[in-house]
Every structure is written in C-alpha cells, then in structure tokens.
PDB file of the backbone (N, CA, C, O) and the ligand in Angstrom, with CONECT records:
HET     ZN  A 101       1
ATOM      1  N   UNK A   1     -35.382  51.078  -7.073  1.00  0.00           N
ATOM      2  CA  UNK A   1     -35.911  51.655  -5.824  1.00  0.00           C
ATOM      3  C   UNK A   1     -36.984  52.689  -6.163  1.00  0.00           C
ATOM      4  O   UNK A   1     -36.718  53.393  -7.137  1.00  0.00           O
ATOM      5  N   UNK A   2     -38.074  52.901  -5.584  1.00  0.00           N
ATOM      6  CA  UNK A   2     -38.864  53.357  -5.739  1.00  0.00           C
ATOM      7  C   UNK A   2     -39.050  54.763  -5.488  1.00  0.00           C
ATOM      8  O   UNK A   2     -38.892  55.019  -4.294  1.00  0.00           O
ATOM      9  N   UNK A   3     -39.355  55.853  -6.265  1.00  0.00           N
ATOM     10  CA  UNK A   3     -39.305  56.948  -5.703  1.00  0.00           C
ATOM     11  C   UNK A   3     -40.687  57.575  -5.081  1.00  0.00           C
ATOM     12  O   UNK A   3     -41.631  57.419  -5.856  1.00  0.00           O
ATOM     13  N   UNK A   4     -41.053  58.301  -3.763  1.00  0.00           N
ATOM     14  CA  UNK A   4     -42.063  58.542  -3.921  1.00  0.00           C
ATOM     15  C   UNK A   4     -42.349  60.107  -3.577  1.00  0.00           C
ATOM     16  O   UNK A   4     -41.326  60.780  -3.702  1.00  0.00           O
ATOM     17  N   UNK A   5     -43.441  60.811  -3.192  1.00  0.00           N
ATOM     18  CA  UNK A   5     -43.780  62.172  -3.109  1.00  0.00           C
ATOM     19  C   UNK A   5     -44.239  62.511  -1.617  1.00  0.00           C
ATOM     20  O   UNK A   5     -45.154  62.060  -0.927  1.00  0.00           O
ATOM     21  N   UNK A   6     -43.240  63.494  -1.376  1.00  0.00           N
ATOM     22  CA  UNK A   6     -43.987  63.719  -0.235  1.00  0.00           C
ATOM     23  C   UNK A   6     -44.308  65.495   0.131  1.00  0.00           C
ATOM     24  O   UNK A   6     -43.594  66.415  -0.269  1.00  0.00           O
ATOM     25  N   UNK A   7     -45.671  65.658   1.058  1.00  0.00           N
ATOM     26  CA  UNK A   7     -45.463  67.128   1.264  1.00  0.00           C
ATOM     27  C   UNK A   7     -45.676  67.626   2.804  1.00  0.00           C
ATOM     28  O   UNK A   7     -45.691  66.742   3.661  1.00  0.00           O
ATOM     29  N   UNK A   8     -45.824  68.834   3.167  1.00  0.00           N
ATOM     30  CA  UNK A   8     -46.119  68.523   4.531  1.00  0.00           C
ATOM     31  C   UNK A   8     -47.639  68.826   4.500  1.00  0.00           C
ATOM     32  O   UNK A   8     -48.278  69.428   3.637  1.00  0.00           O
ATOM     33  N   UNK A   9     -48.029  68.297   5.574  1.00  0.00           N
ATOM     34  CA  UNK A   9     -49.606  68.003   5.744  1.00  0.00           C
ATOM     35  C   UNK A   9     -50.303  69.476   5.524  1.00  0.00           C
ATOM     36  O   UNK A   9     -49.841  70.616   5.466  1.00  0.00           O
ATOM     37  N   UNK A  10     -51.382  69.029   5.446  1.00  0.00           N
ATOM     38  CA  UNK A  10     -51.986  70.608   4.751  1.00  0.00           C
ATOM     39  C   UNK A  10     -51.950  71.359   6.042  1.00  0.00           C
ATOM     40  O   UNK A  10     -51.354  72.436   6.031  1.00  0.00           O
ATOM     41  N   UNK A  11     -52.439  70.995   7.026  1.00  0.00           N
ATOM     42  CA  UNK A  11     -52.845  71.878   7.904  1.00  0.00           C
ATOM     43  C   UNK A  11     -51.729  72.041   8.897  1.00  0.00           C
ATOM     44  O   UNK A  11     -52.078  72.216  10.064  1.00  0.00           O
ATOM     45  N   UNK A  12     -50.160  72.008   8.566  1.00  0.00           N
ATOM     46  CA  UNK A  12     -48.909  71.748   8.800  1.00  0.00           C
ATOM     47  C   UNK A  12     -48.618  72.922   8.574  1.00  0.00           C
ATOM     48  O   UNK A  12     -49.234  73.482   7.668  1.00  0.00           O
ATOM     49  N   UNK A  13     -47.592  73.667   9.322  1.00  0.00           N
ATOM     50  CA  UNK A  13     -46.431  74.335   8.297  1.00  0.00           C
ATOM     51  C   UNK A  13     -45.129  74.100   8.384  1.00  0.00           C
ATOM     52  O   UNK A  13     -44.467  74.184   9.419  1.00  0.00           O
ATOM     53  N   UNK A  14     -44.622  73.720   7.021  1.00  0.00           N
ATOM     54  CA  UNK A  14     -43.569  73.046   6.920  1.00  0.00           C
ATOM     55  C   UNK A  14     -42.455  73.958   6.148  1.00  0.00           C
ATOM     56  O   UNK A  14     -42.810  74.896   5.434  1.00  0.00           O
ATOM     57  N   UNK A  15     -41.178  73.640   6.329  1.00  0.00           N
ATOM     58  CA  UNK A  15     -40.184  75.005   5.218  1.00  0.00           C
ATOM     59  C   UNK A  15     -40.578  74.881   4.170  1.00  0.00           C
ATOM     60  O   UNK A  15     -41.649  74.309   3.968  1.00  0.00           O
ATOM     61  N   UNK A  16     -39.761  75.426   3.103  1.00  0.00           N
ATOM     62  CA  UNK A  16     -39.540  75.719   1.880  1.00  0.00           C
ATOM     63  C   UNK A  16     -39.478  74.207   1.065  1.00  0.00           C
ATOM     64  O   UNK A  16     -40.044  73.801   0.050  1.00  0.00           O
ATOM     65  N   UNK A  17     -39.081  73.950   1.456  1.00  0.00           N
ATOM     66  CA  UNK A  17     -38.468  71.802   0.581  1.00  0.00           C
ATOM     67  C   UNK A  17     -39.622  71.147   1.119  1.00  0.00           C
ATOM     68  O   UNK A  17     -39.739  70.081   0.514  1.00  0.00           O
ATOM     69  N   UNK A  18     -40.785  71.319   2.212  1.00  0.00           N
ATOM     70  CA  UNK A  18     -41.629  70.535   2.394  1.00  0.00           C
ATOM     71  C   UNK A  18     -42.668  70.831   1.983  1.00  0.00           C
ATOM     72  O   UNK A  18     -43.416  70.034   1.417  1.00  0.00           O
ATOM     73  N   UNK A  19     -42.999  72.397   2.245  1.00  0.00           N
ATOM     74  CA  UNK A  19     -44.207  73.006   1.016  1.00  0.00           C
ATOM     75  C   UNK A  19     -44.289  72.924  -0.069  1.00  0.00           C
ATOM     76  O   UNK A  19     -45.196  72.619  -0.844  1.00  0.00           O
ATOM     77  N   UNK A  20     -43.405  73.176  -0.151  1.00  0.00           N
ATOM     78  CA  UNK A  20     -43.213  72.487  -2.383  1.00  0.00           C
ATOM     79  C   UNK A  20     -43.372  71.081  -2.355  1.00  0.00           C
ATOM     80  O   UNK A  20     -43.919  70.751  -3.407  1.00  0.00           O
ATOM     81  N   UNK A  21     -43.200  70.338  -1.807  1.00  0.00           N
ATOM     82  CA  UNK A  21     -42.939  68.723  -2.131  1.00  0.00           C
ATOM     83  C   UNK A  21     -41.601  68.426  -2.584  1.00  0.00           C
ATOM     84  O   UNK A  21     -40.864  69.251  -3.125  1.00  0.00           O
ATOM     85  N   UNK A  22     -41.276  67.079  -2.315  1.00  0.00           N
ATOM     86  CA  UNK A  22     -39.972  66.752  -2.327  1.00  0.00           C
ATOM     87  C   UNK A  22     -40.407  65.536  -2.546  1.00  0.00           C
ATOM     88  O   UNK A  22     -41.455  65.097  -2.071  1.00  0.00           O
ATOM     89  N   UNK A  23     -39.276  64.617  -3.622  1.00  0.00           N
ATOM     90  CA  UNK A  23     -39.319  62.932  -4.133  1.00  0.00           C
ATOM     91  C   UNK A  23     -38.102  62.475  -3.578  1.00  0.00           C
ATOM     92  O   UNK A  23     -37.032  62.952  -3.957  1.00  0.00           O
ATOM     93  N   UNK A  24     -38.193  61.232  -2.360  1.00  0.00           N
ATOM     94  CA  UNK A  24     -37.412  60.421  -1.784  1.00  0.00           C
ATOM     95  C   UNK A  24     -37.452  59.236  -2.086  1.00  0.00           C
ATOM     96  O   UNK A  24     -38.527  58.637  -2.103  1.00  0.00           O
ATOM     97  N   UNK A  25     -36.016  58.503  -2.461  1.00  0.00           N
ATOM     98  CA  UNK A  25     -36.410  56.941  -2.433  1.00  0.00           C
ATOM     99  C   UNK A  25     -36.523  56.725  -1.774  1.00  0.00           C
ATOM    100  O   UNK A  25     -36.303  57.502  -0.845  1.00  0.00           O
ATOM    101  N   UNK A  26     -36.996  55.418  -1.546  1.00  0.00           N
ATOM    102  CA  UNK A  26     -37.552  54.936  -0.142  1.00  0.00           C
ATOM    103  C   UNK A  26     -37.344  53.136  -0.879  1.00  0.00           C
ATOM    104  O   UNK A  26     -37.969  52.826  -1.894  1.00  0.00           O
ATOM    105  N   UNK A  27     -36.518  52.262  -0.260  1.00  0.00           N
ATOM    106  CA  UNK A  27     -36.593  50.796  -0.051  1.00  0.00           C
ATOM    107  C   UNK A  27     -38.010  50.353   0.362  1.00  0.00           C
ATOM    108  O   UNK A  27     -38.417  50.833   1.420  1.00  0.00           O
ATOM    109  N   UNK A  28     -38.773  49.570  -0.260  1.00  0.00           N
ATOM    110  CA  UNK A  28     -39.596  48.709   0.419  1.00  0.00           C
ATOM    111  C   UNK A  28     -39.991  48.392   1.880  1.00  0.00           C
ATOM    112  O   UNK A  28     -41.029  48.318   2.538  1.00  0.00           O
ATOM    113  N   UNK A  29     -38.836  48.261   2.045  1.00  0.00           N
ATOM    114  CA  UNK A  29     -38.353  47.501   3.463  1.00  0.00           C
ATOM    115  C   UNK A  29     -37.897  48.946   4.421  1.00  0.00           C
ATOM    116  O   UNK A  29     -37.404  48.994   5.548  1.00  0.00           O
ATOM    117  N   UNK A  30     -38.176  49.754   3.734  1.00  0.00           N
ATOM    118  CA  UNK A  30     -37.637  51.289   4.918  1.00  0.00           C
ATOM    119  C   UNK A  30     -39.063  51.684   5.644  1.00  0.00           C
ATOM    120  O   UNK A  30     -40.039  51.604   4.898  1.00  0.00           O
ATOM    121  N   UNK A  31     -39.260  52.013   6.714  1.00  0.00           N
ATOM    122  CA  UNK A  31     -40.374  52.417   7.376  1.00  0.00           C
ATOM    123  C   UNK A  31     -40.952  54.005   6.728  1.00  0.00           C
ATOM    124  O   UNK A  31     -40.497  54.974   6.120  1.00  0.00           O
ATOM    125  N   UNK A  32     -41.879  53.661   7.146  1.00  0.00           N
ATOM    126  CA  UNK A  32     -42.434  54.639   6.196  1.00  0.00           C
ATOM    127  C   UNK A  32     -42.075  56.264   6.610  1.00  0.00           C
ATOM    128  O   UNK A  32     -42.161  56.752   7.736  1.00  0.00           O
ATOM    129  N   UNK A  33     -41.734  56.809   5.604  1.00  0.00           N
ATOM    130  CA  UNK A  33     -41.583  58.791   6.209  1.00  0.00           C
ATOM    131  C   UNK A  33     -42.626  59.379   6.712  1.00  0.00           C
ATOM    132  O   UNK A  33     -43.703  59.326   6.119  1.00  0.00           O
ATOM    133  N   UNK A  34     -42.471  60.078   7.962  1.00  0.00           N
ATOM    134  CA  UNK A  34     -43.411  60.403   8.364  1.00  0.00           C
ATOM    135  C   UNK A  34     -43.349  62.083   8.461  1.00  0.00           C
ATOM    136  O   UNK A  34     -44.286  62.881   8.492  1.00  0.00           O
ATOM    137  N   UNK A  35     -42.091  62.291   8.491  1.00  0.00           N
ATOM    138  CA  UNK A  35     -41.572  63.924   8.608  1.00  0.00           C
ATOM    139  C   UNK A  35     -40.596  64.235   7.844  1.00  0.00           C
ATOM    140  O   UNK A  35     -39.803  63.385   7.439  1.00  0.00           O
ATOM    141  N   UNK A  36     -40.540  65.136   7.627  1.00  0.00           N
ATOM    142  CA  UNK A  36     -39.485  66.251   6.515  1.00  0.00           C
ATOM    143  C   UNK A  36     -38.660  65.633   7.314  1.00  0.00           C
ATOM    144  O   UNK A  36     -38.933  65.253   8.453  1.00  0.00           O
ATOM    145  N   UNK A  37     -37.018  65.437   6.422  1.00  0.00           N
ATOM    146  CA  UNK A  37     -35.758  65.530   6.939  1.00  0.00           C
ATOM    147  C   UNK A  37     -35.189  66.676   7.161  1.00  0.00           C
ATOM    148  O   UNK A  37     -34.121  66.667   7.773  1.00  0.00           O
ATOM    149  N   UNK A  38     -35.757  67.922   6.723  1.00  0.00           N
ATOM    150  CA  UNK A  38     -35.116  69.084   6.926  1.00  0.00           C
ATOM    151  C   UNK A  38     -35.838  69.942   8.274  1.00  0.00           C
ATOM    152  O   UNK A  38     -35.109  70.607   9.009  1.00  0.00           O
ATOM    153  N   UNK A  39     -36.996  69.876   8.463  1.00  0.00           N
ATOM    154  CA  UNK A  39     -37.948  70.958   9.855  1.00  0.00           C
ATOM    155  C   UNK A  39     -38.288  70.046  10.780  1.00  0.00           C
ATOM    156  O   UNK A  39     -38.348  70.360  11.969  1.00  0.00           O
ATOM    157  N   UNK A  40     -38.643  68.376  10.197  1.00  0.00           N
ATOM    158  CA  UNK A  40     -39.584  67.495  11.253  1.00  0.00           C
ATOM    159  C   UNK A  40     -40.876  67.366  11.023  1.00  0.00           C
ATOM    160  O   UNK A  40     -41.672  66.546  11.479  1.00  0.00           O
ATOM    161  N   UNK A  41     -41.095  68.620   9.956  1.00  0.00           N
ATOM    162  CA  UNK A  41     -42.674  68.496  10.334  1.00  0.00           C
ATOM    163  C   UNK A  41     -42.933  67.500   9.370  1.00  0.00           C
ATOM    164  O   UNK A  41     -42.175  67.199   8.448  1.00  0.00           O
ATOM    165  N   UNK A  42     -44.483  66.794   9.716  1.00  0.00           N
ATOM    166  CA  UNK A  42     -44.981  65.964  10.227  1.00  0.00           C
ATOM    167  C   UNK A  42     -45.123  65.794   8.320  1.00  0.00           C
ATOM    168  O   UNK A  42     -44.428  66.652   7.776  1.00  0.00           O
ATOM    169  N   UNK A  43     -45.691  65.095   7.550  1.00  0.00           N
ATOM    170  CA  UNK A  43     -45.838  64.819   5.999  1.00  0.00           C
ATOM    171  C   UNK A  43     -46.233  63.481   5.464  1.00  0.00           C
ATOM    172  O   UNK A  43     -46.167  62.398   6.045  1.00  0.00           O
ATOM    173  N   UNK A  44     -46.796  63.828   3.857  1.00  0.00           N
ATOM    174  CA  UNK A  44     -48.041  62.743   3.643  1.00  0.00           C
ATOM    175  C   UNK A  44     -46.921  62.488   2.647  1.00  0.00           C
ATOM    176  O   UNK A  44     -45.866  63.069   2.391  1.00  0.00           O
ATOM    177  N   UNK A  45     -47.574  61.339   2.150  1.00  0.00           N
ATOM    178  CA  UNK A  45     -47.052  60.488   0.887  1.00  0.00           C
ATOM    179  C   UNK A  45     -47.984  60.604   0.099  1.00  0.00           C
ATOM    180  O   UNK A  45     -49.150  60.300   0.349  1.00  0.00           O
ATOM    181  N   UNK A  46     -47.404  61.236  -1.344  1.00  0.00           N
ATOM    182  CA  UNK A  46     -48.418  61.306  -2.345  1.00  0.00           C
ATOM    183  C   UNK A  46     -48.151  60.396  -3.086  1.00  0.00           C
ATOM    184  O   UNK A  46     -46.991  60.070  -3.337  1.00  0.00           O
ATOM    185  N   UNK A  47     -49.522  59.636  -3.726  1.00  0.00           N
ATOM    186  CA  UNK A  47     -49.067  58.137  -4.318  1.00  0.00           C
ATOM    187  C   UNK A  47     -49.325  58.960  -5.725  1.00  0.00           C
ATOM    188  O   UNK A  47     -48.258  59.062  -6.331  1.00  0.00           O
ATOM    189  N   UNK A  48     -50.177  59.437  -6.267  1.00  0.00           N
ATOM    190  CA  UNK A  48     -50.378  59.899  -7.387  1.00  0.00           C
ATOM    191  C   UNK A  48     -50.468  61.054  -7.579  1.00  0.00           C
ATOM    192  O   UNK A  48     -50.807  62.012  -6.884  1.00  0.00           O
ATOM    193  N   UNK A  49     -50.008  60.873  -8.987  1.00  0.00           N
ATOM    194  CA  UNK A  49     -49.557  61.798  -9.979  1.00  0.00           C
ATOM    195  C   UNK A  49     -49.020  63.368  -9.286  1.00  0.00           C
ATOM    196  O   UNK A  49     -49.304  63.508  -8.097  1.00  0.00           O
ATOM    197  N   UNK A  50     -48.423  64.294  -9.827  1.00  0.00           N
ATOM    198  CA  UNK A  50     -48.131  65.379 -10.186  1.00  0.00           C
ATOM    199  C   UNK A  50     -48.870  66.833 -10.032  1.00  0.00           C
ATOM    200  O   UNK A  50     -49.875  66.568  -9.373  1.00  0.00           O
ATOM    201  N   UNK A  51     -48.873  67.969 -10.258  1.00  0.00           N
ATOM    202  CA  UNK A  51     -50.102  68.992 -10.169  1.00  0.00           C
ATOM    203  C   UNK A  51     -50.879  69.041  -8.887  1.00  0.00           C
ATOM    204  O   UNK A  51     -52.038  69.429  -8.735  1.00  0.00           O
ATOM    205  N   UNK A  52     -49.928  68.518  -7.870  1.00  0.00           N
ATOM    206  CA  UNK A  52     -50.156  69.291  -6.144  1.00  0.00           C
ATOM    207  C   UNK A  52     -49.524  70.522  -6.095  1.00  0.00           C
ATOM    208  O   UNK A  52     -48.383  70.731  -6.505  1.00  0.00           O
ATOM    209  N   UNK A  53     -50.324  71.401  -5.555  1.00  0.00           N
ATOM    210  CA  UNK A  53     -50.179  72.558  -4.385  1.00  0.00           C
ATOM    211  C   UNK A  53     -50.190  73.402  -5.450  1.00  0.00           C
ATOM    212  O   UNK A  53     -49.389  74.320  -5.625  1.00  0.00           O
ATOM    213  N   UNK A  54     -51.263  73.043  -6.300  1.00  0.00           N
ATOM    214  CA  UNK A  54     -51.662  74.143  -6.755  1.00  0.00           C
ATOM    215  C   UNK A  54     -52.926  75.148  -5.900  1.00  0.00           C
ATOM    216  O   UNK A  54     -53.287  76.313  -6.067  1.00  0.00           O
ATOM    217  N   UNK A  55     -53.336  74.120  -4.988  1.00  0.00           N
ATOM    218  CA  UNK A  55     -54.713  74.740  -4.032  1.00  0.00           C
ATOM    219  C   UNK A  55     -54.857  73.479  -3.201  1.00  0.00           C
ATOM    220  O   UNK A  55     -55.317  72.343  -3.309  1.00  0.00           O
ATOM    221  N   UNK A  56     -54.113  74.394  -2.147  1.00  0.00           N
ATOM    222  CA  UNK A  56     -54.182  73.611  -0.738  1.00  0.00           C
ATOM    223  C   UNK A  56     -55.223  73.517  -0.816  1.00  0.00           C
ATOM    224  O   UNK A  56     -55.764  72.485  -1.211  1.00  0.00           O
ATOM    225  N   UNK A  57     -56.080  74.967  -0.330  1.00  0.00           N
ATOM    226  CA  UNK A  57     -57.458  74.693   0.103  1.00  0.00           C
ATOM    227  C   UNK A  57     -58.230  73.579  -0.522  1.00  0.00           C
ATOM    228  O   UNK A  57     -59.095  72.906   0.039  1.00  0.00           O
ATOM    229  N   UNK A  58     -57.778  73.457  -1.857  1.00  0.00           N
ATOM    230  CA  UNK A  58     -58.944  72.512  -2.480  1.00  0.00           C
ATOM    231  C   UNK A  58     -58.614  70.986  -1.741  1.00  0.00           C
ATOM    232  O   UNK A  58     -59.440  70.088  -1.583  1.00  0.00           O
ATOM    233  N   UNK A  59     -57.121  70.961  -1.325  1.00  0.00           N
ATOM    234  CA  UNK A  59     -56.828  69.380  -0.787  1.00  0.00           C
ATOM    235  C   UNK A  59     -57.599  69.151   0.352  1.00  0.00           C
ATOM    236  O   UNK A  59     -58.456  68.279   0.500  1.00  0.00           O
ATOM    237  N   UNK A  60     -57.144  70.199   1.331  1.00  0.00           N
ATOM    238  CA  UNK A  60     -57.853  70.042   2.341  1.00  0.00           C
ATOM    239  C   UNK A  60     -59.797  69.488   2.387  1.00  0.00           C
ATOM    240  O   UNK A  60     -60.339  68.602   3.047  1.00  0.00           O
ATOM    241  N   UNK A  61     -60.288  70.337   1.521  1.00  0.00           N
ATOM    242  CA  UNK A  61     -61.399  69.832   1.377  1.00  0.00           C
ATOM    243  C   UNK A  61     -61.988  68.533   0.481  1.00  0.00           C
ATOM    244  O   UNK A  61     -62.902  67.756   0.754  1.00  0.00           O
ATOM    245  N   UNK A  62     -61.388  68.580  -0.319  1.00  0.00           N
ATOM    246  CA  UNK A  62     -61.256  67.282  -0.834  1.00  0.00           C
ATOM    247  C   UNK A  62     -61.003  66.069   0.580  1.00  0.00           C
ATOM    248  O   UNK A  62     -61.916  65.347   0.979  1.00  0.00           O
ATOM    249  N   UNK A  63     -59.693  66.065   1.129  1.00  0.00           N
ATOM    250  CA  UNK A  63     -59.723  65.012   1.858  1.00  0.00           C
ATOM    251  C   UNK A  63     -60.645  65.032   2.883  1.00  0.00           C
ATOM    252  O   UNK A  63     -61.094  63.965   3.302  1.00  0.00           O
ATOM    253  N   UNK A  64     -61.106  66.426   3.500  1.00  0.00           N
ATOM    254  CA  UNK A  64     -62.238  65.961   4.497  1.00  0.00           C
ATOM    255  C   UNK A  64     -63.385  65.573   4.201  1.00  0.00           C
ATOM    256  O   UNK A  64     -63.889  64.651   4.842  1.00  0.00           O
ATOM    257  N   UNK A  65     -64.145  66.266   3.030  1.00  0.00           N
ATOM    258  CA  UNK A  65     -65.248  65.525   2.596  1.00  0.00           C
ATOM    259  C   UNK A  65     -64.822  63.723   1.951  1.00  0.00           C
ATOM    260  O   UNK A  65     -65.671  62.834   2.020  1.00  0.00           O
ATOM    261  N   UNK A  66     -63.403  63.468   1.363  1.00  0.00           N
ATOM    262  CA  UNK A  66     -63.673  62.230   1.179  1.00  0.00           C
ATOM    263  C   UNK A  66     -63.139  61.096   2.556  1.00  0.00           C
ATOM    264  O   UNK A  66     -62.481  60.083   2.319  1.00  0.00           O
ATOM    265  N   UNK A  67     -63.503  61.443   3.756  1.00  0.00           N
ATOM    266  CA  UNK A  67     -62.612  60.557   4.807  1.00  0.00           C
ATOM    267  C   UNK A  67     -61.661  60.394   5.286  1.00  0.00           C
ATOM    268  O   UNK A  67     -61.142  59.316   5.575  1.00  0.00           O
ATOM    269  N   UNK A  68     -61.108  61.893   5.519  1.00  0.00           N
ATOM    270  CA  UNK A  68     -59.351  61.846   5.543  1.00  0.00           C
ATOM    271  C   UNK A  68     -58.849  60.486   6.686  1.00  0.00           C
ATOM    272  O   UNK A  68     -57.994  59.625   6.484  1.00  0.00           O
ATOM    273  N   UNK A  69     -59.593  60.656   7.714  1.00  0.00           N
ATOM    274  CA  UNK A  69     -59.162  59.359   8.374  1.00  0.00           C
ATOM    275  C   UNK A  69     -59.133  58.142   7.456  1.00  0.00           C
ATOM    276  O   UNK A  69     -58.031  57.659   7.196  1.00  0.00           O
ATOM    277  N   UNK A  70     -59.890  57.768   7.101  1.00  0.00           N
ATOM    278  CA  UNK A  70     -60.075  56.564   6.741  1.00  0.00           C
ATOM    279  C   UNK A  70     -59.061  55.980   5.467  1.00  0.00           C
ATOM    280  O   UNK A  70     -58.704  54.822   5.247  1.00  0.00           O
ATOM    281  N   UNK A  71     -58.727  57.321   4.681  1.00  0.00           N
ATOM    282  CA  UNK A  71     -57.877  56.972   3.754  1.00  0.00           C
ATOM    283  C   UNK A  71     -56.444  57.295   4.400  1.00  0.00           C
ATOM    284  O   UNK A  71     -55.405  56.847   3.914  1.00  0.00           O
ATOM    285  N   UNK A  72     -56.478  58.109   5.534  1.00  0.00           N
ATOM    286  CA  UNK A  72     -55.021  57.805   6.010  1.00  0.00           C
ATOM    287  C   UNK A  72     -54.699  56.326   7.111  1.00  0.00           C
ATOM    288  O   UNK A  72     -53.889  56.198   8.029  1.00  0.00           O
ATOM    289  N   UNK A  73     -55.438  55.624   6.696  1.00  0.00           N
ATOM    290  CA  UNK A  73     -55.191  54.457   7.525  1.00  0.00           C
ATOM    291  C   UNK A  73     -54.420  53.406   6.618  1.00  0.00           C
ATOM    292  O   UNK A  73     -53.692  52.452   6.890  1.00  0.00           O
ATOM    293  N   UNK A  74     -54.958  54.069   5.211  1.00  0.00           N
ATOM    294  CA  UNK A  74     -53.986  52.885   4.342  1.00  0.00           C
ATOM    295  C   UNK A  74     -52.587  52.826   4.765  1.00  0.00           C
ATOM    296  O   UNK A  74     -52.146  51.677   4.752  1.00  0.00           O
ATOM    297  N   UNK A  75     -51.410  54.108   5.293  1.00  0.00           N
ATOM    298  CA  UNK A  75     -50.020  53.903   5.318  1.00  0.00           C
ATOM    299  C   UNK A  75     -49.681  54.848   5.892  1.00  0.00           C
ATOM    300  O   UNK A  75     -49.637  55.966   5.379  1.00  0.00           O
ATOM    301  N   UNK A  76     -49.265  54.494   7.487  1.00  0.00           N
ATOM    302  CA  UNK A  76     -49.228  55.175   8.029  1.00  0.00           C
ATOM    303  C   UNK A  76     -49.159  56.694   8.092  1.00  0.00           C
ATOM    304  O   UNK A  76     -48.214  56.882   8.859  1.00  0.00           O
ATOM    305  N   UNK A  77     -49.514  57.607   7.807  1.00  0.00           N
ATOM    306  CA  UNK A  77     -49.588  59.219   7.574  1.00  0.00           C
ATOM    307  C   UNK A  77     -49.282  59.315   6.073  1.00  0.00           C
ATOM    308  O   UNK A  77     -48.464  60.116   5.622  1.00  0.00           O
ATOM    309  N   UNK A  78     -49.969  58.471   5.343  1.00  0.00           N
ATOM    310  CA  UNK A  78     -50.103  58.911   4.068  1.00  0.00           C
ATOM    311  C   UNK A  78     -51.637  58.432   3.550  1.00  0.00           C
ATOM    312  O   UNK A  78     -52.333  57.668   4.219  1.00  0.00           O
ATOM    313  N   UNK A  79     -52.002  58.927   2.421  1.00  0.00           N
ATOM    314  CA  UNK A  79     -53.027  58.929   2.042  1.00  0.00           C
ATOM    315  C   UNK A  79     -53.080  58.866   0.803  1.00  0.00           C
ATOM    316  O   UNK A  79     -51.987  59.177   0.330  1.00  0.00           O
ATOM    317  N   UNK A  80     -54.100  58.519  -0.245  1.00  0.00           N
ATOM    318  CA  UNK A  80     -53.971  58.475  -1.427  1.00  0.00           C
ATOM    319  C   UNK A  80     -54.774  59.515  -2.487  1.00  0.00           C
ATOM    320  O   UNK A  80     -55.948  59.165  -2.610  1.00  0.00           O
ATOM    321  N   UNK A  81     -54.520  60.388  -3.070  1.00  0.00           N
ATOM    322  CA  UNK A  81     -55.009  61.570  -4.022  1.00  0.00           C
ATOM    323  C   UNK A  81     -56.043  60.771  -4.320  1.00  0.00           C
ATOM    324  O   UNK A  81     -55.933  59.545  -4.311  1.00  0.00           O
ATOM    325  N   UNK A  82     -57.030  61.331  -4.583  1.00  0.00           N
ATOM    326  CA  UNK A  82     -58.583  60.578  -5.550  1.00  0.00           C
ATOM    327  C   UNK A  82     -58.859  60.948  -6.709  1.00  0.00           C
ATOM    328  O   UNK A  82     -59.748  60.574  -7.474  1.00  0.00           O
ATOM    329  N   UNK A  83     -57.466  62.264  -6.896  1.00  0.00           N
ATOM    330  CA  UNK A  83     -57.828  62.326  -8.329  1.00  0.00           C
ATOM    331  C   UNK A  83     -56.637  62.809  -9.232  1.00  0.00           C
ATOM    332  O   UNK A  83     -56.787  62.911 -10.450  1.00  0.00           O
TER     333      UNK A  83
HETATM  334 ZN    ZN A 101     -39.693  70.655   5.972  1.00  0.00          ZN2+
END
C-alpha cells in the first residue's frame, strides 16, 4: 500500500499534524484525501520527495508562478512539487 504526503494548503491554516505534514496510506482504490483527519482543513498531496516547509513562502510562489491551477488539476487537490 502506498504511502503518501500530505500538508495543509499553503494559504490554509491547518493544526499542528497538518502544518508539519503527515504520511497516510492510502489504497489505490481510496478516493483521494482532501482534508486533515484531525481539523478538516482542506490539504495537498505531496508526490515528491522530502524537505517541505522549510519556506512556505517559497511554495506558495513557486506554485503560482508555475500554474497552481493547472497542476492542481492532475488529482484532485493535489499537485505535484517541481522540484
Ligand atoms: Zn489538521
């Protein structure tokens, strides 16, 4: 089963377990997470690698200059790191 990463959205505020990031399995076949199990709030799926939240700010800008829409269309409220 696959484990994956999730955090709450940048421009979110989410508790303690969602600001840090948190790794859930998740089945294939399970719909995709869209919110913390612990506050609700709302959260992305990080497909790659490690060495988030070291600078929100930098995510945030990163994803708006690279298309945040467009790369959150790949899965539902997730998006994919570019780097
Ligand atoms: Zn939370």
């Amino acid at each position: 089963m696959p484990v994956y990463d999730y955090r709450v959205q940048p421009d979110q505020t989410g508790c303690e377990f969602c600001t840090n990031g948190f790794e859930m399995m998740r089945r294939l076949s399970d719909p995709p997470l869209t919110h913390c199990p612990k506050c609700q709030a709302p959260v992305i799926k990080i497909i790659t690698a490690p060495a988030l939240g070291r600078s929100k700010s930098m995510l945030d800008d990163r994803a708006k200059s690279a298309g945040f829409h467009k790369l959150k269309r790949v899965d539902h409220g997730a998006f994919e790191k570019l780097y």
